[in-house]
C-alpha positions as CSV (number, residue, x, y, z in Angstrom):
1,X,0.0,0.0,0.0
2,X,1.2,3.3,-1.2
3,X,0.0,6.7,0.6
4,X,2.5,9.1,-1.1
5,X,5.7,8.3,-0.6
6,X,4.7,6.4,2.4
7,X,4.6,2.7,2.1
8,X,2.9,0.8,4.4
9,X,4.1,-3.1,5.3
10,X,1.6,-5.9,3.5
11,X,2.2,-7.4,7.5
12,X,1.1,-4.7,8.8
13,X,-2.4,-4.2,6.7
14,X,-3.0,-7.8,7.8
15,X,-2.6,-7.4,11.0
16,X,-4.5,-4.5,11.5
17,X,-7.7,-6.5,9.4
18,X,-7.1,-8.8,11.5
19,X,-7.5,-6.6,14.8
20,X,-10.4,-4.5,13.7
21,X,-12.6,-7.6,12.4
22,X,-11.2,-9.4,16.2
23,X,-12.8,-6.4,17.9
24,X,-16.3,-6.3,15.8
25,X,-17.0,-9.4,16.7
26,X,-16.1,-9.3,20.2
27,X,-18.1,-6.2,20.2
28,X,-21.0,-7.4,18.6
29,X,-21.4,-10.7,20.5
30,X,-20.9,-9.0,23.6
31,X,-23.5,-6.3,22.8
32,X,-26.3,-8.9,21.8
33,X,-28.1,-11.5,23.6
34,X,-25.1,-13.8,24.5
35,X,-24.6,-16.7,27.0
36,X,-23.0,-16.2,30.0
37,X,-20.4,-18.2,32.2
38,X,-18.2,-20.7,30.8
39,X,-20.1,-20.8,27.5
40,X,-19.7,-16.6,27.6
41,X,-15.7,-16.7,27.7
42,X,-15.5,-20.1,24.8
43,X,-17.4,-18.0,22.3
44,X,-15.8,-14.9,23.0
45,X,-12.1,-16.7,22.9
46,X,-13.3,-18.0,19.7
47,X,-14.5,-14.8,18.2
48,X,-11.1,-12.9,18.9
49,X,-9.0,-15.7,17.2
50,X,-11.5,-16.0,14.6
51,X,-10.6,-12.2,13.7
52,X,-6.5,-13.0,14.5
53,X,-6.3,-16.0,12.2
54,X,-6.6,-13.5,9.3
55,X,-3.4,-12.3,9.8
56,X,-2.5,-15.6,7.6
57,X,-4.7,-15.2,4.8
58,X,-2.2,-14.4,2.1
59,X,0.3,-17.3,2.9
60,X,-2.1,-19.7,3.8
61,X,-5.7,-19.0,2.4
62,X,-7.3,-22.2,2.7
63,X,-6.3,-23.2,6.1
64,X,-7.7,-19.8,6.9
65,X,-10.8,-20.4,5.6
66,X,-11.2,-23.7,7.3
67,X,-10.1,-22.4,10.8
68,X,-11.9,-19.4,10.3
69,X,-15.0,-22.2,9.1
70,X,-14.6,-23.7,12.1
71,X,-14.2,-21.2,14.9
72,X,-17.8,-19.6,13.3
73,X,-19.3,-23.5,14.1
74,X,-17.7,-22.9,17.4
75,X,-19.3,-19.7,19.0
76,X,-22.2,-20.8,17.0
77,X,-22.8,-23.3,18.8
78,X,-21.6,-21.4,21.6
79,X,-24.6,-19.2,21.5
80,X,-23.1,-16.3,19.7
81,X,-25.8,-15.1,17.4
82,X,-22.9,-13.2,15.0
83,X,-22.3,-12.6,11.4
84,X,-19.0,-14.8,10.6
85,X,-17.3,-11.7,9.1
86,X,-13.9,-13.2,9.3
87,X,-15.3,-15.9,7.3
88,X,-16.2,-13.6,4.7
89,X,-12.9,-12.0,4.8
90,X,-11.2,-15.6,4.3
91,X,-13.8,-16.4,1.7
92,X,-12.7,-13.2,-0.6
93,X,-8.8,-13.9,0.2
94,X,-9.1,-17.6,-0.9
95,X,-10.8,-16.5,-4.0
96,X,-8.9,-13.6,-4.8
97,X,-6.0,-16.4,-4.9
98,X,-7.9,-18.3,-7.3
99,X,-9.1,-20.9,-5.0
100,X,-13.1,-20.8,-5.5
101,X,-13.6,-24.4,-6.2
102,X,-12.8,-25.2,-2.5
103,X,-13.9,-21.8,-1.5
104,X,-17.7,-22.5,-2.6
105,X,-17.5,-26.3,-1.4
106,X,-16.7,-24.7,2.0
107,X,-19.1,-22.5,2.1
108,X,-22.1,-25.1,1.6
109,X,-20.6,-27.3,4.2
110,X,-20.9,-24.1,6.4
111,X,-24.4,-23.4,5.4
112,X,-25.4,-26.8,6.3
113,X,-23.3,-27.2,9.7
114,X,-24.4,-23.8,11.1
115,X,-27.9,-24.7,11.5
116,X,-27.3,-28.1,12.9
117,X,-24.9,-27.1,15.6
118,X,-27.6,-23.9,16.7
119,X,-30.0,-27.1,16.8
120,X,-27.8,-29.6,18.6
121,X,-26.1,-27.0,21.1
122,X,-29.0,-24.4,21.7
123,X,-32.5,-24.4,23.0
124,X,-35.4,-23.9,20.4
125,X,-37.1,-25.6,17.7
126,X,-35.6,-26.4,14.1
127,X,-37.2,-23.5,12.5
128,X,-35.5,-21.0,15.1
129,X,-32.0,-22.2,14.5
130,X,-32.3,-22.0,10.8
131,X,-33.4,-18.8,11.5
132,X,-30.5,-18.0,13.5
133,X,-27.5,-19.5,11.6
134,X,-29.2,-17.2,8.2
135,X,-28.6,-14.1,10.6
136,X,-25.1,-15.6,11.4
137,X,-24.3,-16.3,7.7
138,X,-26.3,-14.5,5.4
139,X,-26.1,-15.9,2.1
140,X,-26.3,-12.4,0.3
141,X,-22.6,-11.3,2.1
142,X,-21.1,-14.6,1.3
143,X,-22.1,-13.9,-2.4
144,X,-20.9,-10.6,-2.2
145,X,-17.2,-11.7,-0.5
146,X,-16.8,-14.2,-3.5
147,X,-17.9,-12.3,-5.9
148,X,-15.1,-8.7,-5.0
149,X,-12.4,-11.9,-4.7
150,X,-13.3,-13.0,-8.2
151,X,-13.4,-9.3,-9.4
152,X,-10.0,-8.3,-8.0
153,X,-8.3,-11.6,-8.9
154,X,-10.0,-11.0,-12.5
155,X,-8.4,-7.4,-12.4
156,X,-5.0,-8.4,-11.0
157,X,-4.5,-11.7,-13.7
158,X,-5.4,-8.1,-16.4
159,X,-2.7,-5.8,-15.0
160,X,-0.1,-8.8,-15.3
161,X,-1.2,-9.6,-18.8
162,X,-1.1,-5.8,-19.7
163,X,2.6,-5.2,-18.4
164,X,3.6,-8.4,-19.7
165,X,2.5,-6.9,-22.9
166,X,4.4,-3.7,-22.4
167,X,7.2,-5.3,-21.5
168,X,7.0,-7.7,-25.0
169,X,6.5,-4.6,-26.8
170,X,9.3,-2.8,-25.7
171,X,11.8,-5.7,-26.0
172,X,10.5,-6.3,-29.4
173,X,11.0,-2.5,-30.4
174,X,14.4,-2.7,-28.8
175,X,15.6,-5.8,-31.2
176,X,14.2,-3.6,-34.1
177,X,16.6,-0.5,-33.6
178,X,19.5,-3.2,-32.7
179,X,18.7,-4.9,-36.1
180,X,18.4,-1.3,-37.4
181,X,21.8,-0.2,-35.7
182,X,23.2,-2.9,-37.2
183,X,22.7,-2.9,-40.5
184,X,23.2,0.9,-40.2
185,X,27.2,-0.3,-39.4
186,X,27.1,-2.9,-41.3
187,X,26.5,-1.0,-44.7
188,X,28.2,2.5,-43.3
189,X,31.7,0.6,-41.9
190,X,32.3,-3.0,-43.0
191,X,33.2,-1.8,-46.6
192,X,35.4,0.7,-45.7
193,X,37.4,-1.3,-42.8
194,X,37.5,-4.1,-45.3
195,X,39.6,-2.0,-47.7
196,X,42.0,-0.9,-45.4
197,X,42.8,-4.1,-43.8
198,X,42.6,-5.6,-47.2
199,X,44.9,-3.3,-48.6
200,X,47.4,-3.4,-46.0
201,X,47.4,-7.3,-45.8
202,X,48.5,-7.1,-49.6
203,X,50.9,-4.3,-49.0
204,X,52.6,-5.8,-46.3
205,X,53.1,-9.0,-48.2
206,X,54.0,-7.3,-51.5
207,X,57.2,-5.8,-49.0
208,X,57.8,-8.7,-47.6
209,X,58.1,-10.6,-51.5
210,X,60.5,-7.9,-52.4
211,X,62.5,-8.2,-49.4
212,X,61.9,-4.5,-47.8
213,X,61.6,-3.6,-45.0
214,X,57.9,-3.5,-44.0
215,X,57.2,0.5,-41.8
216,X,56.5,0.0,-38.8
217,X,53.1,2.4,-39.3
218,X,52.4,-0.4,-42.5
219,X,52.2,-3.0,-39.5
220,X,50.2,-0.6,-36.8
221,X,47.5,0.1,-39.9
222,X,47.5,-3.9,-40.2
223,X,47.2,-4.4,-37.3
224,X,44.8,-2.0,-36.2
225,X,42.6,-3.6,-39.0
226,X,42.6,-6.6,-38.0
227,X,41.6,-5.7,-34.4
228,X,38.9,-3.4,-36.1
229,X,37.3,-6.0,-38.1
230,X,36.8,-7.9,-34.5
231,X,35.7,-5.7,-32.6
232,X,33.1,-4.3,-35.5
233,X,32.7,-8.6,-36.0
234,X,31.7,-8.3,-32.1
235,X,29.9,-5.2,-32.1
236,X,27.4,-6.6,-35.0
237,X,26.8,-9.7,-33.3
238,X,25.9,-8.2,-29.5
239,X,23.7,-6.1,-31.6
240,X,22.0,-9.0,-33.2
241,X,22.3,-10.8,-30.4
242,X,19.2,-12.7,-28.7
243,X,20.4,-13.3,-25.1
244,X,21.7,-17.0,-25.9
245,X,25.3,-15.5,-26.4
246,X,27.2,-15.2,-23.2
247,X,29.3,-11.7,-24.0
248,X,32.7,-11.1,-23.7
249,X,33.9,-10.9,-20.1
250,X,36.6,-12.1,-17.4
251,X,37.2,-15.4,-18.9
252,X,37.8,-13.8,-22.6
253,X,40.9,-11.5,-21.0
254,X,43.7,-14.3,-21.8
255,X,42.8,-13.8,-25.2
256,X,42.5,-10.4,-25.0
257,X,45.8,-10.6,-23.8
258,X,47.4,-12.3,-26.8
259,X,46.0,-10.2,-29.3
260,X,48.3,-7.1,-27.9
261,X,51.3,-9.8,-27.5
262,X,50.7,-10.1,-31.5
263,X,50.7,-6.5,-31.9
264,X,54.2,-5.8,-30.5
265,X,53.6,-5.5,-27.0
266,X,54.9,-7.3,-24.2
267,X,51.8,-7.7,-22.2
268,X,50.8,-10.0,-19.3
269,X,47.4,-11.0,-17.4
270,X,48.1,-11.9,-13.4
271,X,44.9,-13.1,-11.5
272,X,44.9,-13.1,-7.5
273,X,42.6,-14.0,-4.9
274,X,39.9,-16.6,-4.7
275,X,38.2,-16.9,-8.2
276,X,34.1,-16.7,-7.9
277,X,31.0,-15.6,-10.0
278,X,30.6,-12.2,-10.9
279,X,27.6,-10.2,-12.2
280,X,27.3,-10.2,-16.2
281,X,27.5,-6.1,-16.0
282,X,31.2,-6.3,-14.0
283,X,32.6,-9.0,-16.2
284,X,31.9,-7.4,-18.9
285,X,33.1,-4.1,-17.9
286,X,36.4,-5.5,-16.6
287,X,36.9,-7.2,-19.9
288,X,36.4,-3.5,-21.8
289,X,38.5,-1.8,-19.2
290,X,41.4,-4.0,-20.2
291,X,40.7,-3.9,-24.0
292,X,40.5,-0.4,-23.8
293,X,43.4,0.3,-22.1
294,X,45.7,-2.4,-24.1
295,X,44.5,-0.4,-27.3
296,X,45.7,2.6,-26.1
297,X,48.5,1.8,-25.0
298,X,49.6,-0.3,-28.2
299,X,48.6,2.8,-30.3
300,X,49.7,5.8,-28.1
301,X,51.9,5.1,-25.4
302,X,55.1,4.3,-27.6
303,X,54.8,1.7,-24.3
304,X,57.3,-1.8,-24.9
305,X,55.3,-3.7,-21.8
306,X,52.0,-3.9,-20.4
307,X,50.4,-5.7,-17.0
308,X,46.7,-6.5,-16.6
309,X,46.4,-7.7,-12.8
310,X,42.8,-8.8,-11.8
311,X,41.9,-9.1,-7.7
312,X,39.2,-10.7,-6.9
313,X,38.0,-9.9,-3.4
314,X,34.9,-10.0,-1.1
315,X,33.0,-7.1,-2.0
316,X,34.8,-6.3,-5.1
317,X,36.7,-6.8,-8.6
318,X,39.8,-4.6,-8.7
319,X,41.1,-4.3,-12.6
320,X,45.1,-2.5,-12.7
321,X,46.4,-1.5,-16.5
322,X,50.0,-0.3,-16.2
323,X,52.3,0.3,-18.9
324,X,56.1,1.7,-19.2
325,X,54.9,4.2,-21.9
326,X,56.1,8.0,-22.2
327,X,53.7,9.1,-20.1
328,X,55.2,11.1,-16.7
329,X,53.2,12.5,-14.0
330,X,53.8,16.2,-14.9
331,X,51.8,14.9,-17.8
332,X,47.5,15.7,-17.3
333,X,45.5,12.9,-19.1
334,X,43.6,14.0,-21.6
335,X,39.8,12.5,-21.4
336,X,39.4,11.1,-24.4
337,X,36.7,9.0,-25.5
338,X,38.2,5.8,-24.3
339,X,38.5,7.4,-20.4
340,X,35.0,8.4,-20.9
341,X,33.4,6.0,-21.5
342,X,35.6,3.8,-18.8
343,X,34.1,6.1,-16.1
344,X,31.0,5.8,-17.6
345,X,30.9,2.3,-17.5
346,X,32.7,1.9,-13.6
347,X,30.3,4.6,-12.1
348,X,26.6,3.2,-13.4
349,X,28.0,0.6,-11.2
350,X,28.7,2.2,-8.7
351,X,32.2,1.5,-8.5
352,X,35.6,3.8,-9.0
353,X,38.1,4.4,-11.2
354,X,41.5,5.9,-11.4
355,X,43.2,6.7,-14.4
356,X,46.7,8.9,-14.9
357,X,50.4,9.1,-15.0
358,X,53.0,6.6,-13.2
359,X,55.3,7.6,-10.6
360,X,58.7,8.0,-13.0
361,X,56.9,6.9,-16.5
362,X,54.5,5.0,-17.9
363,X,50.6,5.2,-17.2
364,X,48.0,3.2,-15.0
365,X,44.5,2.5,-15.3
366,X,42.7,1.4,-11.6
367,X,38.7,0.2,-11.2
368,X,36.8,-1.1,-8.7
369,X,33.7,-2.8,-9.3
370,X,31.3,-4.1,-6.9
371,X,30.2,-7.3,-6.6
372,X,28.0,-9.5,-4.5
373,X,29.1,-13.2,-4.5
374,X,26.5,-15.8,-5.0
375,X,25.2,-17.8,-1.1
């Protein structure tokens, strides 16, 4: 229950039903023509837990119903002439939960045990405790209990199927603009990266025939073609993805790894502390951290050596880039794209990141990511 930004416990509703309808009944059985003695305290003992019990209907409908069946019987025949309100109440919360098969076949037991036990455990004739038990139990509330269970459970089952439908709808829309986004690269980039790695490839090897010496810029273009062709290669297929395809993350690094040893740098991957499950969202933005910063560093650094250490620790994923690049502390970082989107990345998690000059040279790269390990 909302009132504002005020939410009040589902416990506490219940328990609060279940006090007020406790208290009618006392009060109403103790304000009519009632027993006294021993006879006087049973009924009213079994009037206030009549009420109480209904601080179980939503975990346990059906048992409430019956106990709730039963202690109406019980100050019934105690000589309690009382509406069996929290019958009623147990009657609408076992059909709200879609339970009116047994709801109605308790019901009619009720209607036919109420009269018997005013007959059995009261004075009068047969027509008076009929009489009586159709004042205890009208038949008119009981209709009207089932049928406001029936028409909430009948409104709740359309909400679910409505947001269910939103939420089809809006996945469906979203794999439309990926399919869209994709295609959009596909025809806008492919080509074009396709010619440069292409046309390096064959320069490269036309060198290498002649026995020349292949520039060093010759291999970065080649290089960097190759490793855009992947990444465009991986960005097409996330896009078209369907959720079948686990995406790149912590276990993919080793390989990530290799792929700047084959472009000229000296790089290596050091794992510490107990290995364990980590949310998709961290992997995956550990695993771009890294690739990120190996770019850079292969393409701008002028570094010879890189280190990729990964901690894993209680509460969280530490990720470390350094490299022995030109960078020196009187140097400021410049936040480029790549930084950016880094931060971008650590902070919608809720994590940290450091990024700047080495003490002497070189540059470092530090995150934190939180995680919560799997029970």
């Amino acid at each position: 229950m909302d009132t504002g930004r005020f939410r009040v416990p589902a416990g506490a509703v219940d328990w609060a039903i279940a006090v007020s309808v406790a208290a009618l009944l006392l009060g109403t059985g103790l304000s009519g023509p009632h027993p006294a003695g021993a006879r006087a305290l049973f009924g009213s003992v079994l009037l206030a837990a009549g009420g109480l019990t209904l601080v179980g209907r939503r975990r346990a409908p059906i048992a409430v119903l019956a106990v709730t069946g039963l202690f109406a019987v019980g100050y019934e025949a105690a000589g309690f002439d009382v509406l069996a309100v929290s019958y009623l109440v147990a009657v609408y919360g076992a059909v709200r939960t879609g339970h009116r098969t047994l709801a109605v076949a308790a019901s009619v037991s009720l209607l036919v045990v109420l009269p018997l036990a005013a007959l059995v455990f009261n004075d009068g004739s047969a027509r008076e405790a009929f009489a009586q038990a159709r004042n205890v139990l009208e038949i008119a509330w009981l209709v009207a209990a089932f049928a406001a269970g029936e028409a909430l459970r009948q409104a709740e089952q359309r909400a679910d199927e409505a947001e269910r439908t939103r939420e089809e709808t809006a996945r469906h829309r979203a794999d439309e603009e990926r399919l869209h986004i994709a295609r959009e690269l596909h025809d806008s980039l492919t080509h074009q990266i396709s010619i440069i790695k292409v046309q390096s490839e064959v320069a490269v090897h036309v060198a290498r025939r002649r026995g020349e010496q292949v520039p060093g810029t010759l291999l970065a273009i080649r290089a960097a073609g190759r490793e855009a062709t992947r990444e465009l290669r991986a960005t097409l297929e996330a896009l078209r993805d369907d959720g079948t395809t686990p995406p790149q993350s912590l276990e993919h690094l080793p390989g990530l790894v290799e792929r700047a040893r084959s472009m000229g740098l000296d790089a290596t991957l050091t794992v510490e502390g107990q290995q364990h499950d980590v949310p998709a969202a961290v992997g995956r933005t550990a695993y771009r951290i890294v690739q990120e910063a190996l770019t850079n560093t292969a393409r701008h650094a002028c570094a010879t050596t890189a280190t990729v250490r990964i901690e894993y620790g209680p509460a969280t994923l530490s990720v470390q880039v350094d490299d022995d690049g030109k960078a020196t502390p009187d140097d400021a970082p410049v936040p480029g794209l790549g930084l950016l989107g880094m931060r971008e990345r650590v902070n919608a998690l809720g994590g940290r990141l450091r990024a700047g000059p080495r003490t002497g040279h070189g540059f470092t790269i530090q995150a934190e990511l939180p995680v919560e390990r799997a029970s």
